[in-house]
C-alpha positions as CSV (number, residue, x, y, z in Angstrom):
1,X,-24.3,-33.2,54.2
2,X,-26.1,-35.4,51.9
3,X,-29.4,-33.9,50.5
4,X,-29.5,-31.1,52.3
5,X,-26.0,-29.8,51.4
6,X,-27.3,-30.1,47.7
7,X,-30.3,-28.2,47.7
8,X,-28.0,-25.6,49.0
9,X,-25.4,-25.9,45.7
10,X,-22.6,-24.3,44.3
11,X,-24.7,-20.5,45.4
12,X,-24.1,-21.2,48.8
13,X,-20.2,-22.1,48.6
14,X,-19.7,-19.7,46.3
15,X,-21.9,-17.0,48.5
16,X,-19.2,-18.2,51.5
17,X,-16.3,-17.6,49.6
18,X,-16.8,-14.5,47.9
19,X,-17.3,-13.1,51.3
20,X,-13.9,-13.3,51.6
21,X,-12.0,-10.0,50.4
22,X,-8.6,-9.8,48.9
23,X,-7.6,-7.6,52.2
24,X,-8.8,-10.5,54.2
25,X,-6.2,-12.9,51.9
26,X,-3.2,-10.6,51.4
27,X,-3.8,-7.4,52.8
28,X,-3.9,-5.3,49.4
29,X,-6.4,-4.8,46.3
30,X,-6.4,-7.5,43.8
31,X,-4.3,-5.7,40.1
32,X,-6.0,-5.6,37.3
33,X,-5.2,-9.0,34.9
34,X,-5.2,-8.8,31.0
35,X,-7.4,-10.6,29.0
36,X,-7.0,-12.9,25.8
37,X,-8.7,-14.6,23.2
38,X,-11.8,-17.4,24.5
39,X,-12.6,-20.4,22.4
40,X,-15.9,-21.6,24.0
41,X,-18.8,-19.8,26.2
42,X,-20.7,-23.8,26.7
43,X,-19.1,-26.4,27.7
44,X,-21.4,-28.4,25.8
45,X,-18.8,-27.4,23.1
46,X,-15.8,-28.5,24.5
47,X,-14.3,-31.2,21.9
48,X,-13.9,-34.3,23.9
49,X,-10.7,-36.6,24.1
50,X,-9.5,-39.3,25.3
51,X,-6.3,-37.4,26.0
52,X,-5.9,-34.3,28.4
53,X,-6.2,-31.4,26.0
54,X,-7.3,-27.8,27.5
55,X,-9.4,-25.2,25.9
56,X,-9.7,-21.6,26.9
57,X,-13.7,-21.3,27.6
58,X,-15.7,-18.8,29.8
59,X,-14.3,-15.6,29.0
60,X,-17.1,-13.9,30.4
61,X,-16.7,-14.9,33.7
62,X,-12.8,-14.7,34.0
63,X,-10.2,-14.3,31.4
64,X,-7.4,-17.2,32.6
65,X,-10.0,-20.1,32.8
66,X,-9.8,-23.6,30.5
67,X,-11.3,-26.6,30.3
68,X,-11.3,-30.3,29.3
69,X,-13.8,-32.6,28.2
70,X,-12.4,-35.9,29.3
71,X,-12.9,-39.6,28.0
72,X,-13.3,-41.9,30.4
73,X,-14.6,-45.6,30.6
74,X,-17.3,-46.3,32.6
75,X,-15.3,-49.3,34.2
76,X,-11.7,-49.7,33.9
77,X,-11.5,-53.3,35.0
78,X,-14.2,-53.8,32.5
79,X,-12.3,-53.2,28.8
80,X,-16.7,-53.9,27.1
81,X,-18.1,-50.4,29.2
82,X,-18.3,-47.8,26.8
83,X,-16.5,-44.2,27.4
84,X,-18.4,-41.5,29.0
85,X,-17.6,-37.2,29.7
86,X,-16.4,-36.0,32.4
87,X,-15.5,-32.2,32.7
88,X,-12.8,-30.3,33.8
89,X,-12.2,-26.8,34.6
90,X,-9.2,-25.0,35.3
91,X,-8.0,-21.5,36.7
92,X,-4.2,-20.6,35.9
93,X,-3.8,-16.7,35.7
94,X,0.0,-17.6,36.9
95,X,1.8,-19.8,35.8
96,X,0.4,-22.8,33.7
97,X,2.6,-25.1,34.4
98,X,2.2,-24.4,38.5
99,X,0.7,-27.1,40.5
100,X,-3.0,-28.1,39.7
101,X,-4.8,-28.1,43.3
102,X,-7.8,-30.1,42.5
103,X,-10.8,-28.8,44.1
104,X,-14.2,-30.3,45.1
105,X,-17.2,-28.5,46.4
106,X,-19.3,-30.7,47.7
107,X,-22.6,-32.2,48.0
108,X,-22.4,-34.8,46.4
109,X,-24.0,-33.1,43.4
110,X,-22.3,-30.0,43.3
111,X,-20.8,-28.9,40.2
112,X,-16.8,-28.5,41.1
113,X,-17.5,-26.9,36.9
114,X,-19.8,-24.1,38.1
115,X,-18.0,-23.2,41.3
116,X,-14.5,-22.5,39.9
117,X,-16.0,-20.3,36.9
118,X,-17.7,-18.5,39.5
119,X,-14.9,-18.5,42.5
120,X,-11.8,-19.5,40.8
121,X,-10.0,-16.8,41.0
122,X,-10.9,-15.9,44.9
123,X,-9.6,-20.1,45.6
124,X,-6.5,-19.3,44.0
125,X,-6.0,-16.2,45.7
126,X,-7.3,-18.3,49.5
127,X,-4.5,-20.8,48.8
128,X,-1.4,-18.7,47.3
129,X,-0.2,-17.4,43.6
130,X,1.9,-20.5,43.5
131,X,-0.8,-23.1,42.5
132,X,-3.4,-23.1,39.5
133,X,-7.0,-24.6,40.5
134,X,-8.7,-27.4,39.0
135,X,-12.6,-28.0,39.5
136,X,-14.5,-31.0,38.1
137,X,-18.0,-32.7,37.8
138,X,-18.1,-36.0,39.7
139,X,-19.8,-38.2,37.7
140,X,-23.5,-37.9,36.9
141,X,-23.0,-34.1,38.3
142,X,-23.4,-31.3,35.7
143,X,-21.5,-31.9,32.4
144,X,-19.8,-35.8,33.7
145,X,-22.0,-38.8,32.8
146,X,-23.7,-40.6,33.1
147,X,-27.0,-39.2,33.2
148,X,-28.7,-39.6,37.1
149,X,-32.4,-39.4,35.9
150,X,-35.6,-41.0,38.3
151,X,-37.9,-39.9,35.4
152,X,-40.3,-39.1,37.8
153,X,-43.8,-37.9,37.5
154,X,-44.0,-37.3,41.1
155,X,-44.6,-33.0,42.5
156,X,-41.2,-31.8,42.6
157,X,-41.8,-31.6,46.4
158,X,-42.6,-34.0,49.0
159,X,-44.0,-32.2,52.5
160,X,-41.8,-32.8,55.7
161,X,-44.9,-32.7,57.4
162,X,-46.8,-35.6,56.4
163,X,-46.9,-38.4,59.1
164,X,-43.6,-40.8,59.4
165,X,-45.7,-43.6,58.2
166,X,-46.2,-41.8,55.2
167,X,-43.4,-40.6,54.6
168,X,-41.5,-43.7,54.8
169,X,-44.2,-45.6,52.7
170,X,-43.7,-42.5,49.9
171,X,-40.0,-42.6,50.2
172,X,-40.0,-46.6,49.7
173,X,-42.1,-46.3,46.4
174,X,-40.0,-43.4,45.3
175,X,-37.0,-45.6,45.6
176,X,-38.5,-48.6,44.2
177,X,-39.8,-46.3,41.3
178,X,-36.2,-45.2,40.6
179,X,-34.5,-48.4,40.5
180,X,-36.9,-49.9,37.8
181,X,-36.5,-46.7,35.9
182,X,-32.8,-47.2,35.8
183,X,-33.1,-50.7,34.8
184,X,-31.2,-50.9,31.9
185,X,-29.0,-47.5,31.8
186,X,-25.1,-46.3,33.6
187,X,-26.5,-45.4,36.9
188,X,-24.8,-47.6,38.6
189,X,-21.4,-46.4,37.6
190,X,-21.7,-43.1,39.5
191,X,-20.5,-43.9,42.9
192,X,-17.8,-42.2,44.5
193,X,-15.1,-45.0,44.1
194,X,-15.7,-43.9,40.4
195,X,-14.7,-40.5,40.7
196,X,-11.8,-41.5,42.5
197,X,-10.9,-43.6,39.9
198,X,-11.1,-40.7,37.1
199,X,-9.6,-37.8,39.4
200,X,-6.8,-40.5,39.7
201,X,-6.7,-40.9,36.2
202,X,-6.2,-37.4,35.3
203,X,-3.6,-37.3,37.7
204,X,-1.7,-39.4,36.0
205,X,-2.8,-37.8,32.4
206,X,-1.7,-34.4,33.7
207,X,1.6,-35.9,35.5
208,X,2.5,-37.3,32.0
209,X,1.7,-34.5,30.5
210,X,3.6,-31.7,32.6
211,X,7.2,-34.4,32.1
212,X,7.2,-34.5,28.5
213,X,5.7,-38.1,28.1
214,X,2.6,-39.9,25.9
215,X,0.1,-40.5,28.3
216,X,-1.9,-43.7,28.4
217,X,-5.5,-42.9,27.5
218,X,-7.1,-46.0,28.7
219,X,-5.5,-45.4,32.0
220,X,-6.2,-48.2,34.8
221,X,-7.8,-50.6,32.7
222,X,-6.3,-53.6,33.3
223,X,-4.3,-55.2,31.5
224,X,-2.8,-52.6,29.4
225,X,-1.5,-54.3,26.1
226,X,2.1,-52.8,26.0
227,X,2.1,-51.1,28.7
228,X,6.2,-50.2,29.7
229,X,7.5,-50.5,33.0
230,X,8.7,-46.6,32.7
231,X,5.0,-45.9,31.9
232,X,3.7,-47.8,35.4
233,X,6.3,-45.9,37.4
234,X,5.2,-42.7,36.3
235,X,2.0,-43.5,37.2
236,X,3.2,-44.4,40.8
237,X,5.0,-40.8,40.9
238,X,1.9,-38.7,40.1
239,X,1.0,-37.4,42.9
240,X,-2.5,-35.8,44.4
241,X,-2.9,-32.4,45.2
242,X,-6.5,-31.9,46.5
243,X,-8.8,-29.6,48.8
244,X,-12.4,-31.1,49.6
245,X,-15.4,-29.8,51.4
246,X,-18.3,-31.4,52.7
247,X,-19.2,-34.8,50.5
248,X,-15.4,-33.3,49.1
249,X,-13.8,-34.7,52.6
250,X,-15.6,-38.2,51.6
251,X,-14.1,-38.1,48.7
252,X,-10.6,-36.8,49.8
253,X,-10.8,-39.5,52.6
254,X,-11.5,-42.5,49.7
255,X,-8.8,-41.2,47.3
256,X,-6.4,-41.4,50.1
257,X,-7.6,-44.4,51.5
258,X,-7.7,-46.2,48.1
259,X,-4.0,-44.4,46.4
260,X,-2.1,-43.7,49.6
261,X,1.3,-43.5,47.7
262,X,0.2,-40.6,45.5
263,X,-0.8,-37.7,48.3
264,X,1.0,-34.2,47.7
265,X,-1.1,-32.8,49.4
266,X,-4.7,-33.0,50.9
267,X,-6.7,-30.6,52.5
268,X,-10.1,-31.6,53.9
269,X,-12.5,-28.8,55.4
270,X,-15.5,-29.5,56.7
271,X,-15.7,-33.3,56.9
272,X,-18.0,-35.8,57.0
273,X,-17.3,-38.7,59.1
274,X,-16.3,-41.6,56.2
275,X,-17.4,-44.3,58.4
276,X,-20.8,-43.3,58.9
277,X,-21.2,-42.0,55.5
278,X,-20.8,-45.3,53.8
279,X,-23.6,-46.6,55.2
280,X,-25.8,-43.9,54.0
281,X,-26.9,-42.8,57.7
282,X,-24.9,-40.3,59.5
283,X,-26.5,-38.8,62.5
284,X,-23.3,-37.2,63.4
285,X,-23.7,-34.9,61.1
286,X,-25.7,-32.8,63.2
287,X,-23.2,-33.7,66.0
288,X,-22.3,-29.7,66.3
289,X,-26.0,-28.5,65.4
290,X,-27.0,-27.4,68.8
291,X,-23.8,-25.3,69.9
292,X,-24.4,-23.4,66.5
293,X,-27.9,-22.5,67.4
294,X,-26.4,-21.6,71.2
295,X,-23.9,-19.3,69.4
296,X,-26.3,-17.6,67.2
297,X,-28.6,-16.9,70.6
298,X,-25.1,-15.7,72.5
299,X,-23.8,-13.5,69.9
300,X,-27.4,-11.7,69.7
301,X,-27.1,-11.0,73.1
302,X,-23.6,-10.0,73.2
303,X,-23.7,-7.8,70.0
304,X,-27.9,-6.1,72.5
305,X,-30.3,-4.6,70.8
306,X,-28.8,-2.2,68.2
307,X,-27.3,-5.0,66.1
308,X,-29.3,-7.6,66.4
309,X,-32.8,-7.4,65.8
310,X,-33.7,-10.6,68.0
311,X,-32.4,-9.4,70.8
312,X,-36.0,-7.9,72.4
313,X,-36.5,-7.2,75.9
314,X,-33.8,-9.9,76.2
315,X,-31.8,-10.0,80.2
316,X,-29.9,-13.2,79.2
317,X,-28.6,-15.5,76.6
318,X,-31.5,-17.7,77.6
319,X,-34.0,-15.3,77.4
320,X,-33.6,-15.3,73.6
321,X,-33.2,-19.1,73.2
322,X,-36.8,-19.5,75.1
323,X,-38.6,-17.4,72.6
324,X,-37.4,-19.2,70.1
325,X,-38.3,-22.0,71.7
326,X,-42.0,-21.0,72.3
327,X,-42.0,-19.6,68.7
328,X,-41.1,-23.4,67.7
329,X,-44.2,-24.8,70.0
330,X,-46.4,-22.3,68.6
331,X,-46.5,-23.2,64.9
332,X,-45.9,-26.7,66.3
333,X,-49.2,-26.3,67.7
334,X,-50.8,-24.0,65.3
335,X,-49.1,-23.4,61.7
336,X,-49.8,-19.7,60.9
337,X,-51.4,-18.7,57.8
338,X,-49.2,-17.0,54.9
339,X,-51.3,-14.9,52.5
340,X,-48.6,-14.2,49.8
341,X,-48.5,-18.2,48.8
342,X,-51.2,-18.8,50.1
343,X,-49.6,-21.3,52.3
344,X,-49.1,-22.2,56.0
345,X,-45.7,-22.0,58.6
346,X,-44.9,-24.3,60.0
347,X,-41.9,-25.1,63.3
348,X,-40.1,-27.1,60.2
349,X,-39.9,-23.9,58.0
350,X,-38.0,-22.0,61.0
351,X,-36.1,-24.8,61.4
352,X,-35.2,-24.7,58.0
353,X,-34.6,-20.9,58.0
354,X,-32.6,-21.3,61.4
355,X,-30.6,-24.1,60.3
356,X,-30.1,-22.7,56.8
357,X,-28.2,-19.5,58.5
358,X,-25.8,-22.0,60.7
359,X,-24.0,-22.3,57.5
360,X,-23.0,-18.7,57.2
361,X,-22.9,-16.8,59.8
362,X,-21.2,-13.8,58.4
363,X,-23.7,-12.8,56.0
364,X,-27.0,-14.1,57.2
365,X,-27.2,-13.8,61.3
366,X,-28.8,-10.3,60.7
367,X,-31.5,-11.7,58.1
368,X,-32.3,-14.7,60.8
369,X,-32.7,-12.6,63.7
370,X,-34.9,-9.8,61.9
371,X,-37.1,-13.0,60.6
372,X,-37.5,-14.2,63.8
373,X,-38.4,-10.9,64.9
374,X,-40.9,-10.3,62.4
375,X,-42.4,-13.7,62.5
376,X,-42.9,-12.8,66.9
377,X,-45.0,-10.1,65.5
378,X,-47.2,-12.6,63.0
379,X,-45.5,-11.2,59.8
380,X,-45.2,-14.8,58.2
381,X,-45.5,-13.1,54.6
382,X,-42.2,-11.7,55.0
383,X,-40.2,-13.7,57.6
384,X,-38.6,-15.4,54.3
385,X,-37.8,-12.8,52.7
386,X,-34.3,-13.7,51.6
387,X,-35.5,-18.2,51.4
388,X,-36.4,-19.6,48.2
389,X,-40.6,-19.3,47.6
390,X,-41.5,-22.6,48.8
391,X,-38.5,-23.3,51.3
392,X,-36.9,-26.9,51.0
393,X,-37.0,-26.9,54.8
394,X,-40.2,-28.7,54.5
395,X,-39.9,-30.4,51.3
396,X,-36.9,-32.7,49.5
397,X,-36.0,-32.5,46.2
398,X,-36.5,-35.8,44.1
399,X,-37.8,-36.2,40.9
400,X,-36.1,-33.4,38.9
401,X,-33.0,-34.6,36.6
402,X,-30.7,-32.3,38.2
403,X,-31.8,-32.8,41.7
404,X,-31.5,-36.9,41.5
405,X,-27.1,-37.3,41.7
406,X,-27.0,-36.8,45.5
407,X,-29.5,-39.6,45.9
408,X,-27.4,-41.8,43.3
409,X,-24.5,-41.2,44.4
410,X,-25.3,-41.7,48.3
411,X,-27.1,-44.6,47.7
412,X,-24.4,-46.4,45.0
413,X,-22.3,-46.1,47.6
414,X,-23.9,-46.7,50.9
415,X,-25.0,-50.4,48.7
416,X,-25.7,-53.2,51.2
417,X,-24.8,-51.3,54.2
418,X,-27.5,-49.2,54.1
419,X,-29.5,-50.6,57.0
420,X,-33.2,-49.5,57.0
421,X,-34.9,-52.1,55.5
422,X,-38.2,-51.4,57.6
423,X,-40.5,-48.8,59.1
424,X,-39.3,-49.6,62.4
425,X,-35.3,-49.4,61.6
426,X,-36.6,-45.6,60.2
427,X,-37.8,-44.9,63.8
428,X,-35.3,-45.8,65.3
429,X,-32.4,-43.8,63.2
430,X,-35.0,-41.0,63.6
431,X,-34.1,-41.5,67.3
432,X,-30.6,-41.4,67.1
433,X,-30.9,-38.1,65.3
434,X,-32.7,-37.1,67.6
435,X,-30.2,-37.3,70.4
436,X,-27.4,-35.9,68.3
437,X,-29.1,-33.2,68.1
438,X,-32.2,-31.5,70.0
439,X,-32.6,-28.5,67.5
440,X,-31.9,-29.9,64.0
441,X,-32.0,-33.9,64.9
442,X,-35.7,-34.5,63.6
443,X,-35.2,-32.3,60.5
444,X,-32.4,-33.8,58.9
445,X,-33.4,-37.2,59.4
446,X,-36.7,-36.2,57.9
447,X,-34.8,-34.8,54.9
448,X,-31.4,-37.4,54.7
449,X,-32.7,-40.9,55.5
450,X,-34.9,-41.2,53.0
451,X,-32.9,-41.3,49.9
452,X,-31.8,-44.3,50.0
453,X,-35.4,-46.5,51.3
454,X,-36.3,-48.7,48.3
455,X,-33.4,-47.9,46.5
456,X,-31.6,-51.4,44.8
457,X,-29.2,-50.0,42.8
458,X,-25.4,-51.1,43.1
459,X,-22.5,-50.3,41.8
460,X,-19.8,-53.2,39.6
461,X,-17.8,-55.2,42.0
462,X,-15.0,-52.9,41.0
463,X,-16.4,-49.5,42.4
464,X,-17.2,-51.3,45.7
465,X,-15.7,-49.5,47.9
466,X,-13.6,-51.7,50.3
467,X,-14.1,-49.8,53.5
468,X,-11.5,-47.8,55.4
469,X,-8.5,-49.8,57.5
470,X,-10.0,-49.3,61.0
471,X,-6.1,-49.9,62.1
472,X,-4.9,-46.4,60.2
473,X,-3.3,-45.8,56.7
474,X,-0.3,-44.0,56.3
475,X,0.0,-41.7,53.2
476,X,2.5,-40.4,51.2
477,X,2.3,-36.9,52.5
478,X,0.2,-36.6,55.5
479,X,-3.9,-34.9,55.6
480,X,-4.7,-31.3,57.1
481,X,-7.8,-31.7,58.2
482,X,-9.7,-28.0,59.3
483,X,-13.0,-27.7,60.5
484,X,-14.7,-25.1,62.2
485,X,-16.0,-26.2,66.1
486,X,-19.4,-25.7,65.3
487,X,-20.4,-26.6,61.6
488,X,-23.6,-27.1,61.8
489,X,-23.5,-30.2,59.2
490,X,-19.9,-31.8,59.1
491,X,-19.0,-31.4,63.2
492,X,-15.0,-31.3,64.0
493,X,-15.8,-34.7,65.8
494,X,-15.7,-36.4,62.6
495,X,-12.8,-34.8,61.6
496,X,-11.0,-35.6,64.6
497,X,-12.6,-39.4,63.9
498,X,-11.3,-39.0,60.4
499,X,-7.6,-37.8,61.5
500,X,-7.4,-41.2,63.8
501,X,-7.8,-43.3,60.6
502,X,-4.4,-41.8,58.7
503,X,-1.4,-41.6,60.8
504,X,0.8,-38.3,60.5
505,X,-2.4,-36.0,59.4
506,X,-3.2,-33.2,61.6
507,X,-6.9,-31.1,62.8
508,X,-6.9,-27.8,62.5
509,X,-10.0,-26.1,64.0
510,X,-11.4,-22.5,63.7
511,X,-13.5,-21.1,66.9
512,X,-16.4,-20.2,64.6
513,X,-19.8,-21.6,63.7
514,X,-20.8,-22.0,60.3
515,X,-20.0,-24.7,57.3
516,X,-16.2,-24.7,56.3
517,X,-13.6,-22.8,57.0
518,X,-14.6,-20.8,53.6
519,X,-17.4,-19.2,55.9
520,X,-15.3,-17.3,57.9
521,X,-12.0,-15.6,56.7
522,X,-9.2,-16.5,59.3
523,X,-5.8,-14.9,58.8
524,X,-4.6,-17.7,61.1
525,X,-6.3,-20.7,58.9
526,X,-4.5,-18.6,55.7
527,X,-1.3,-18.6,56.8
528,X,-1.3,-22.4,57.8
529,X,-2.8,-23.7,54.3
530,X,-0.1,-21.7,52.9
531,X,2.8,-23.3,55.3
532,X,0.7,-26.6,54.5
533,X,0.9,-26.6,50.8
534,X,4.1,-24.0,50.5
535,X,6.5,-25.5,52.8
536,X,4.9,-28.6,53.7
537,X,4.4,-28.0,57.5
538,X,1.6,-28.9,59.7
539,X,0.1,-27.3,62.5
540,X,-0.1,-29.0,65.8
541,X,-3.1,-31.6,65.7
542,X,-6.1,-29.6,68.0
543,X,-4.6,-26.1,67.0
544,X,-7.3,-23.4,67.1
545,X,-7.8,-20.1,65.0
546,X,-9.7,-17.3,65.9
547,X,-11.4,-15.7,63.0
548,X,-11.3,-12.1,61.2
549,X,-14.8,-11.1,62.5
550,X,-17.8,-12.5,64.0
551,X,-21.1,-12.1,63.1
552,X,-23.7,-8.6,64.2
553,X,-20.2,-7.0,63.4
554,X,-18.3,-8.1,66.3
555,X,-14.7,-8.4,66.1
């Protein structure tokens, strides 16, 4: 989660879920659906209103989509803040008038815009024809404001490898750097107690909309002048319907921790533990990290040497895990030279590669196992073959405009619990890491705890968020939350953490590794989202689902 989970973007989900076929959802070929007339192909060109108004937009991409280009104030306890975008897509090739499922990718910093005009139509088809899907840009993410900007002059990349003294020192003046640049603009209205506050808001907007009455535009600001008690009680009945993944399940957790009364439904997959992630550390995270990496070495031995191209001279499970292991100390030791850069490997790029693959195992097992192969035999010029040119493994993306939100955001809403005010607290997180996990521990915190060091940036007294009642909240319909055993960056122990905190909800797990449930199609995880949102009927909390197929094409 956190940095990491941004670099990878709306590709990566919407590489998982397009792996998913329209067998694997209902068992025939999707028909054919007829076009009709577009308005906008930018959303840049969306006209934007203070009320709820829908334009068809994207036709290229898919026929049924629309999308709003909401008003919102920056503060709505603050009547002085100016008003500010925030986008809206939506996919509704049924019935317009169906239920919106609001959907969030992740991150944070993934466009919710970008994904749905990319995977709309395969979401819609994942949860059932009975429900339209809404995507949105939290604020400061893609089309929402405000703008998330460091202004940095700084390389676009910062090396993993540089000594931890270093690197904390860089990270502190990077933070420091950022927080006098954003002085005097919105940055600090960009928290995720925000974007609660504006999904709520269109809630209500949409819930007004869909019973015949004049919605309020100013929405929670408080007082409304006029305001009529029919008005406050048609707020109260708007209800939630919502799937989150990854930072998503932070923000699910918030919105239902915040507006208990107003959950239809909630479905959070792949989840973060809340706790943790309000204090802007969260070694848990990698709490599953090591029983991916196990998996990947078992499956390679189960699926031998024809299918997977690690396998070797392999006579057990741990034969495979040991090379890797002396692969690791190798370039640990000695970083190899790459000639097509020119530039050096390192035991941080493998770990990148290797932990970039834990998210999807379906589709790129096969392309980890041949690298690893290749890079036994000293072919570093093409162990990467299917990374980016200079992998982020080593380095963290900072100082770009489009790269800054997750650091905002994180930071806005870890505040004054973030707890690493020295180079000695950085160690010992660093530790903790560590012993989460053996295999990905010292990577992530090398990438994740560093966003927030020197940052002094927090968000109005009103976007604070309060903190989740350790004693449990009861909503209004209860949480199914699904998580695969071994996600390699949102564990099912925090969504088991998670499920403690709200009475009634349920866990649902897959036996699979990867991230999400949307990296592995499950018939069994179908047909209980659709008996979740359909009939209203939860699984058995600690249920488990086998999946389709496994990776090395096992079955």
């Amino acid at each position: 989660m956190h940095l990491y989970h941004s670099l990878m973007g709306t590709t990566l989900l919407a590489t998982a879920i397009a792996h998913f076929t329209f067998e694997d959802v209902f068992g025939y070929h999707k028909r054919d659906m007829v076009d009709h007339l577009i308005n906008f192909s930018n959303f840049s060109e969306v006209p934007a209103s203070h009320e709820l108004l829908w334009f068809s937009c994207f036709d290229d991409y898919n026929p049924y989509l629309s999308c709003a280009n909401l008003l919102v104030p920056l503060d709505y306890d603050d009547i002085t803040t100016p008003y500010i975008h925030t986008a809206w897509i939506k996919y509704a090739p049924f019935n317009d008038s169906a239920e919106d499922i609001l959907f969030n990718p992740g991150g944070p910093g993934v466009s919710g815009v970008d994904l749905v005009k990319e995977a709309g139509d395969v979401l819609a088809l994942m949860l059932g024809s009975k429900y339209n899907i809404v995507g949105f840009d939290p604020r400061g993410v893609g089309f929402s404001g405000p703008e998330l900007s460091c202004n940095s002059t700084m390389p676009r990349f910062m090396p993993l490898t540089l000594p931890l003294p270093e690197l904390y020192q860089l990270a502190y003046a990077y933070g420091q750097y950022c927080t006098r640049a954003n002085a005097k603009t919105d940055a600090e209205y960009a928290g995720t107690m925000a974007t609660a506050k504006d999904i709520m808001h269109f809630v209500s907007l949409h819930h007004s909309q869909k019973n015949g009455h004049q919605a309020e535009s100013r929405s929670e600001r408080t007082p409304i002048v006029g305001e009529t008690k029919k008005e406050t009680r048609l707020k109260g009945e708007a209800k939630l319907w919502y799937y989150g993944v990854s930072y998503g399940t932070v923000l699910g957790q918030t919105l239902a921790a915040l507006y208990p009364n107003q959950i239809g439904r909630m479905i959070l997959d792949g989840n973060t533990d809340g706790v943790q992630y309000y204090t802007g550390v969260t070694p848990s995270d990698v709490d599953a990290a090591d029983a991916a990496f196990h998996d990947f070495f078992a499956t390679c031995y189960e699926a031998g040497p024809k299918m997977c191209p690690y396998y070797g001279n392999a006579t057990s499970v741990d034969d495979i895990e040991n090379r890797y292991l002396v692969l690791l100390q190798n370039l640990r030791e000695m970083p190899a030279p790459d000639v097509s850069g020119p530039r050096v490997r390192t035991d941080i790029d493998v770990v990148y590669v290797m932990f970039d693959a834990m998210y999807r195992p379906l589709t790129e097992w096969w392309y980890l196992a041949e690298s690893l192969a290749r890079l036994e035999f000293g072919y570093h010029d093409v162990a990467y073959g299917r990374r980016p040119t200079n992998p982020p493994g080593r380095y963290s993306q900072r100082s770009e405009s489009a790269d800054d939100a997750p650091t905002f955001i994180t930071c806005l809403d870890a505040d004054k619990n973030f707890a690493i005010e020295s180079f000695d607290n950085y160690l010992e997180a660093i530790e903790v890491y560590k012993k989460e996990s053996y295999y990905a521990g010292y990577f992530l915190s090398l990438l994740n705890l560093r966003m927030c060091i020197g940052m002094d940036l927090a968000p109005p007294p009103s976007q604070q968020f309060p903190g989740f009642n350790m004693s449990g909240t009861r909503t209004s319909f209860p949480i199914l939350f699904v998580n695969p055993l071994r996600d390699p960056i949102t564990p099912i122990s925090s969504a088991y953490k998670m499920s403690s905190l709200f009475p009634g909800s349920s866990v649902l797990a897959l036996n699979a590794s990867g991230h999400s449930t949307l990296s592995a199609p499950s018939a069994c995880i179908h047909q209980a989202l659709w008996s979740y949102l359909q009939k209203g009927t939860l699984p058995p909390s600690g249920t488990v689902c086998q999946p389709n197929r496994r990776p090395f094409g096992l079955y």
